[in-house]
Rosetta silent file (secondary structure, phi, psi, omega in degrees, C-alpha in Angstrom):
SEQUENCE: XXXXXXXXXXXXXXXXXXXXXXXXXXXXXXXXXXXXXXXXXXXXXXXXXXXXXXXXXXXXXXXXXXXXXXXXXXXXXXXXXXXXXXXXXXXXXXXXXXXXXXXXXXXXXXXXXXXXXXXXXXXXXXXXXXXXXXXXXXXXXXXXXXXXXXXXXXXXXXXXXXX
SCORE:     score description
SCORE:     0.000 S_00000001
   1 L     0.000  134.638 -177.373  -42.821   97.716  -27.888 S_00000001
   2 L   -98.121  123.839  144.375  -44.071   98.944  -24.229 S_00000001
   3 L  -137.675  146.597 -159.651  -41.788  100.402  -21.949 S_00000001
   4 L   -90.322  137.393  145.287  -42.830  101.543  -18.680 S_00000001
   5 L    10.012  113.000  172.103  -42.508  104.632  -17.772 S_00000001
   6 L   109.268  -29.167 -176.742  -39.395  105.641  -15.354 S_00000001
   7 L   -71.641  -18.576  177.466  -37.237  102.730  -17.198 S_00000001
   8 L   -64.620  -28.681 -155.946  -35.559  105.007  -19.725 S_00000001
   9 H   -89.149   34.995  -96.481  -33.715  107.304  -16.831 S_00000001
  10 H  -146.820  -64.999 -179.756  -32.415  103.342  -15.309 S_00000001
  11 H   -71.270  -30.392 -157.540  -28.910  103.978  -17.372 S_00000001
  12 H   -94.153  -35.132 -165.832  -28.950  107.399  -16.589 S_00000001
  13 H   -87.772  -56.559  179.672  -29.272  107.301  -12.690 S_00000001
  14 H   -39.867  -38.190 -173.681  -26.694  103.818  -12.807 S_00000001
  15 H   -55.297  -68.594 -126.131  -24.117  106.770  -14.627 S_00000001
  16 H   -80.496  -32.864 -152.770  -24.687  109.350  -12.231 S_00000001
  17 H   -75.628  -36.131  -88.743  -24.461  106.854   -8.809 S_00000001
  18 L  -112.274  -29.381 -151.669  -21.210  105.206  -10.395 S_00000001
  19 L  -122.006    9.520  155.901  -19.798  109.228  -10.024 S_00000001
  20 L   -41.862  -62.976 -175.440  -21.441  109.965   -6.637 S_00000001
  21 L   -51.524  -67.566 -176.990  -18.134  109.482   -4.997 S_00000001
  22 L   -43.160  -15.614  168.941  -16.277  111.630   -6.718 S_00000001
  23 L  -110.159  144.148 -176.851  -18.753  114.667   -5.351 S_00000001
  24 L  -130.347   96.961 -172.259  -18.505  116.046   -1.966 S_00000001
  25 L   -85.862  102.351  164.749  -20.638  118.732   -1.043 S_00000001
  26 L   -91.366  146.134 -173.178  -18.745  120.528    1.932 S_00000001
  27 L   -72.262  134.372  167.067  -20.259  123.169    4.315 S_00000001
  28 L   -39.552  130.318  156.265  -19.409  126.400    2.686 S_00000001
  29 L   -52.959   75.176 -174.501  -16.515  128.307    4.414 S_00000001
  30 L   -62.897  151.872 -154.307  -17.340  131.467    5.854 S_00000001
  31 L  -135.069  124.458  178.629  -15.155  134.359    5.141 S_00000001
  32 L  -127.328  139.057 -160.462  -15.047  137.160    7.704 S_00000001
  33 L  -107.616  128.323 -163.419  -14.197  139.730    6.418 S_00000001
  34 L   -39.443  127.205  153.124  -12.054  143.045    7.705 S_00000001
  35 L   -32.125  114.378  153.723  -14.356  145.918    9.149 S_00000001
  36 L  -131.589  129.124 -177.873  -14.468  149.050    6.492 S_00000001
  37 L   -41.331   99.258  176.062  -15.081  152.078    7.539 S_00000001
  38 L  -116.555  157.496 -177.301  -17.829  154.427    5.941 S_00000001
  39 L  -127.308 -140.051  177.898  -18.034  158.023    6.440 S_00000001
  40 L  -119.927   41.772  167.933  -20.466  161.093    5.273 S_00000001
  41 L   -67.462  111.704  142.461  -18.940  162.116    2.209 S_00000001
  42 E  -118.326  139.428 -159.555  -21.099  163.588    0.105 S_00000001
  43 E   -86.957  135.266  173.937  -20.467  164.747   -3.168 S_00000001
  44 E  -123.462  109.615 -177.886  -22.986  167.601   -4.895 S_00000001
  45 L  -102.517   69.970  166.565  -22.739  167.111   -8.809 S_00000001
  46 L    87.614   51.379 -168.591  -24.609  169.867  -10.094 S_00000001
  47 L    97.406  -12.818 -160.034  -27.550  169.629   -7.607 S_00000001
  48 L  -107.060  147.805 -178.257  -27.542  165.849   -7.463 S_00000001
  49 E  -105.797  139.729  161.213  -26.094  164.652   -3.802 S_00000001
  50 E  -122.718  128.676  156.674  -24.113  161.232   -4.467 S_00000001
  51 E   -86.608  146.112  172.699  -22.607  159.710   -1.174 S_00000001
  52 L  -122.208   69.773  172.664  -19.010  158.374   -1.648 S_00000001
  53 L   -62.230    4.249  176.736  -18.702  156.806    1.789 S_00000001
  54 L  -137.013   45.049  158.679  -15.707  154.991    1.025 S_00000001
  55 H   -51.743  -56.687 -128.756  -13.729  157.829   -0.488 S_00000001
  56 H   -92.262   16.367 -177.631  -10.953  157.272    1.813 S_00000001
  57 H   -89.370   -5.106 -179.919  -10.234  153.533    0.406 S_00000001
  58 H   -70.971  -20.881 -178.721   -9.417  155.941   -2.548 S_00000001
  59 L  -114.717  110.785 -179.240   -6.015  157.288   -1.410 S_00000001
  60 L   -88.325   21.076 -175.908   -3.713  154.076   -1.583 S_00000001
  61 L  -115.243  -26.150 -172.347   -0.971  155.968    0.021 S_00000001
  62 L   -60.582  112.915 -162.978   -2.712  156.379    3.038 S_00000001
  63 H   -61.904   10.298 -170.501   -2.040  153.985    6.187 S_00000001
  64 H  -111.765   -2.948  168.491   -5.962  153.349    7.065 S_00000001
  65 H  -111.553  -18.191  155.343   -6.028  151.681    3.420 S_00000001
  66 H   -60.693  -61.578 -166.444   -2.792  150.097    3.339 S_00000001
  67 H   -85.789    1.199  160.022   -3.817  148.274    6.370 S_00000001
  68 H   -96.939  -32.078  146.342   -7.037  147.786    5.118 S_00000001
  69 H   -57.276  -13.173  176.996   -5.705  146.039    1.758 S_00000001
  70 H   -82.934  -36.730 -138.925   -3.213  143.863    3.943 S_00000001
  71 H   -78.679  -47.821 -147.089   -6.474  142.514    5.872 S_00000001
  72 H   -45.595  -53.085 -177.320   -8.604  142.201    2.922 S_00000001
  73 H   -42.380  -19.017 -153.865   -5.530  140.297    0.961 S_00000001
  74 H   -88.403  -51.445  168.004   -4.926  137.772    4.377 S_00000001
  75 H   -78.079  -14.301  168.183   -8.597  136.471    3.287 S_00000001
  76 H   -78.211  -33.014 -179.242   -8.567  136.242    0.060 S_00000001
  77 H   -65.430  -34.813  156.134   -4.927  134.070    0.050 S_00000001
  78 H   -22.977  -65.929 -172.530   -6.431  132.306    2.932 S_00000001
  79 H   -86.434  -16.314  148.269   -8.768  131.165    0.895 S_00000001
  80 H   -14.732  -71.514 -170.048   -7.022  130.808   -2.129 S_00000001
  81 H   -65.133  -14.134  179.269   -4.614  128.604   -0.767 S_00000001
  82 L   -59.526  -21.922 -154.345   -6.993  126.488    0.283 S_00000001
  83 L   -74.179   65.486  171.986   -7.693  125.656   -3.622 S_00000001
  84 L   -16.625  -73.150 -177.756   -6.762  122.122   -4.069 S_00000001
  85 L   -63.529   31.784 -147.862   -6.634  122.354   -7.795 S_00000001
  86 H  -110.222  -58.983 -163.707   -4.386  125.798   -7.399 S_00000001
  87 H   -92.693   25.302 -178.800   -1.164  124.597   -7.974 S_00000001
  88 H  -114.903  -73.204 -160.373   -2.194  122.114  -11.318 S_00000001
  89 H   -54.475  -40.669  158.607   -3.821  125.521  -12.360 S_00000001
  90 H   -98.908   12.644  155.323   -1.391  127.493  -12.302 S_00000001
  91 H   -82.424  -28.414  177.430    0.872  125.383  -13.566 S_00000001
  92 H   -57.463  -48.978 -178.679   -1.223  124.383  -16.593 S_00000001
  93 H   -55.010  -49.198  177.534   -1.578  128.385  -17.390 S_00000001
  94 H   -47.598  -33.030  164.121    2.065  128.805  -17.179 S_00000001
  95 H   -58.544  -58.503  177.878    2.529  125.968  -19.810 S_00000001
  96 H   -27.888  -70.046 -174.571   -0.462  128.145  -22.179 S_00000001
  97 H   -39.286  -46.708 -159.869    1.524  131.277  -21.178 S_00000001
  98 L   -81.911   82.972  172.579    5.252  130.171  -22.075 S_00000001
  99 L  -149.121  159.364 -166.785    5.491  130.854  -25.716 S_00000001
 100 L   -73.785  124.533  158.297    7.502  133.418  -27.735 S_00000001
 101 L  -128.679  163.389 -167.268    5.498  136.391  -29.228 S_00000001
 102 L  -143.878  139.866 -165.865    6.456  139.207  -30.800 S_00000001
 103 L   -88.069  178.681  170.708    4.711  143.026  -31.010 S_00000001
 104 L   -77.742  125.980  176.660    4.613  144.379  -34.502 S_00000001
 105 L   -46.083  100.856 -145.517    7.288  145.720  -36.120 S_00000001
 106 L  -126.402  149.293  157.279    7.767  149.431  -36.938 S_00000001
 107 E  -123.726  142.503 -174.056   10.252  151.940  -38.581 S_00000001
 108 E  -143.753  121.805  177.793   11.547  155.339  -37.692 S_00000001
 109 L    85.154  -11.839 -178.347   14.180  157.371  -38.589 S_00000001
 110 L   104.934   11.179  153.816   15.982  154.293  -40.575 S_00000001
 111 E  -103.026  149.808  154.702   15.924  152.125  -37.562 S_00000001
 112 E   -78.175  139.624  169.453   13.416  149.108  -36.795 S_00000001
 113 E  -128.756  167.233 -178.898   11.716  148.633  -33.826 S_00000001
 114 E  -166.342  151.478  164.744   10.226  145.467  -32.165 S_00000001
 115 E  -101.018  172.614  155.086    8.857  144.002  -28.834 S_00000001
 116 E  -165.375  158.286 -122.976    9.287  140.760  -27.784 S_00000001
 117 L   173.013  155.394  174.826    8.595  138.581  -24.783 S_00000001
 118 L  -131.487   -5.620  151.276   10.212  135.121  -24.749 S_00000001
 119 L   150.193  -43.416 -146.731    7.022  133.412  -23.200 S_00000001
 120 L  -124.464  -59.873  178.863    7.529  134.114  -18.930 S_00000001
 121 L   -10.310  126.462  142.712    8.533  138.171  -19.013 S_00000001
 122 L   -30.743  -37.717 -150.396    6.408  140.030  -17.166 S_00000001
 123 L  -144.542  120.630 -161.534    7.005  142.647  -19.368 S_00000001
 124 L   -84.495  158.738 -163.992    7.924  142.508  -23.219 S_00000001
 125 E   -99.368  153.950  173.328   11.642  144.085  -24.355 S_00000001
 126 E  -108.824  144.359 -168.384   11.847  146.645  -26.991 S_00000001
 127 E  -135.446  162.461  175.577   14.234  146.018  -29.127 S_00000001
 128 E  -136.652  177.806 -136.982   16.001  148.312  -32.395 S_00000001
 129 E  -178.273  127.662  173.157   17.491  146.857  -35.474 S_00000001
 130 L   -89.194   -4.953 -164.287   19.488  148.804  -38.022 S_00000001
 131 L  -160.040  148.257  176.965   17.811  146.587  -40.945 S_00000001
 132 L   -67.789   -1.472  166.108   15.222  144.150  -40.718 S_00000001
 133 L  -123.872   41.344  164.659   18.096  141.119  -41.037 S_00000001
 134 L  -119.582  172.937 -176.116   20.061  142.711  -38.644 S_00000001
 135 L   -83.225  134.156 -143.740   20.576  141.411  -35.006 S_00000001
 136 L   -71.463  160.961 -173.931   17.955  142.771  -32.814 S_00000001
 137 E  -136.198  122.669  163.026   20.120  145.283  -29.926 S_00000001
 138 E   -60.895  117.659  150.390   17.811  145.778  -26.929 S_00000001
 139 E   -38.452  -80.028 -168.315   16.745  148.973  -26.406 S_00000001
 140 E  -130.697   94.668 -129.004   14.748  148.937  -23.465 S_00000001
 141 L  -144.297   63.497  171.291   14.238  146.371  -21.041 S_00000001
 142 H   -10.578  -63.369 -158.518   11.170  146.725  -18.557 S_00000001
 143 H   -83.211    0.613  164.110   11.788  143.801  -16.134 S_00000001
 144 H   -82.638   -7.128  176.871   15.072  145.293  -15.323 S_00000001
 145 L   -55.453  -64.069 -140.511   13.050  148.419  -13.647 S_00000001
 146 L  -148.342  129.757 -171.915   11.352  146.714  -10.697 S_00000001
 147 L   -81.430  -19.906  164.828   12.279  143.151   -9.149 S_00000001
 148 L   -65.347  -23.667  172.754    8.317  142.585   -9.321 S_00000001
 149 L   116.325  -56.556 -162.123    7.710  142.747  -12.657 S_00000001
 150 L   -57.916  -21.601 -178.649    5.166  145.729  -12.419 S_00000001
 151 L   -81.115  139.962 -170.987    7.005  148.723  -14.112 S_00000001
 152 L  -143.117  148.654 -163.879    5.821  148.476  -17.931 S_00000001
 153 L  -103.572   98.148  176.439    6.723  150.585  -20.845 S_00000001
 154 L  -112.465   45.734  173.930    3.454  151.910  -22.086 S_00000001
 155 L   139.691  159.567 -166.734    4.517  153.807  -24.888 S_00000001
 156 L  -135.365  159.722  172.439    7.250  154.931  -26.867 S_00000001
 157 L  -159.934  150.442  135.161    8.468  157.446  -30.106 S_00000001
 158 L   -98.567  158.175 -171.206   11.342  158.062  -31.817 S_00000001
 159 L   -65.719  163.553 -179.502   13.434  160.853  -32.876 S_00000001
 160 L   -66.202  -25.295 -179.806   12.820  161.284  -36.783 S_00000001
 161 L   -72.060   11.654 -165.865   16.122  160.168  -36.658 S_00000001
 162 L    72.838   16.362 -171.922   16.000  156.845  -35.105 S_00000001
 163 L   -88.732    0.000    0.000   17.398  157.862  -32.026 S_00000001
């Protein structure tokens, strides 16, 4: 059997037009971006000069970096938001995300300890236990620190005594 040459890709090009539509090649946004600042810091680490011109994005208390982190954030959520598929995406993670876990269980002092998360927490709860079938008593409770979420308990001890 002959077949000439170019007829095999036939099916293959018929797939691809059928799914033409479905691609849109859009002109690229451009993203302008906030001015930053560099200056002549240089550093001498044992003879060797390194410049750190953008030391001063290093002190995040400082109002020329706060206001330089506001601009930079106004373009990235700009463009973010922009995301068709943003708000499927992050609902689909949040679905992944929402499930119960639990950190491993430890004892000290004759009390049990445990984390847990119930699937959404920012921040998982510590919990103590006088016996491992007893009902867990929260300890410690992160997401009551900070209405954001961000204060996190990133380690702990006990007294020998379970206290």
């Amino acid at each position: 059997m002959k077949i000439l040459p170019g007829l095999f890709l036939l099916p293959i090009m018929g797939t691809l037009s059928g799914c033409m539509h479905k691609l849109t090649v859009e002109t690229p946004q451009t993203l302008v971006y906030p001015f930053t600042a560099k200056t002549n810091q240089v550093d001498d680490y044992h003879g060797t000069k390194v410049a750190d011109p953008y030391r001063w994005l290093e002190d995040d208390n400082s109002e020329a970096t706060k206001a330089w982190v506001e601009a930079e954030n106004k373009v990235t959520f700009d463009y973010l938001e922009q995301i068709p598929q943003r708000a499927a995406i992050k609902e689909r993670l949040t679905q992944l995300w929402n499930y119960e876990r639990f950190g491993v269980p430890f004892k000290e002092g004759g009390r049990y300890f445990i984390t847990r998360n119930d699937g959404l927490q920012n921040q998982s709860v510590l919990y103590a236990m006088a016996a491992l079938n007893a009902e867990p008593v929260v300890l410690l409770d992160p997401n009551t620190l900070s209405t954001d979420g961000t204060v996190a308990l990133a380690g702990y001890s006990s007294a020998t005594t379970g206290t």
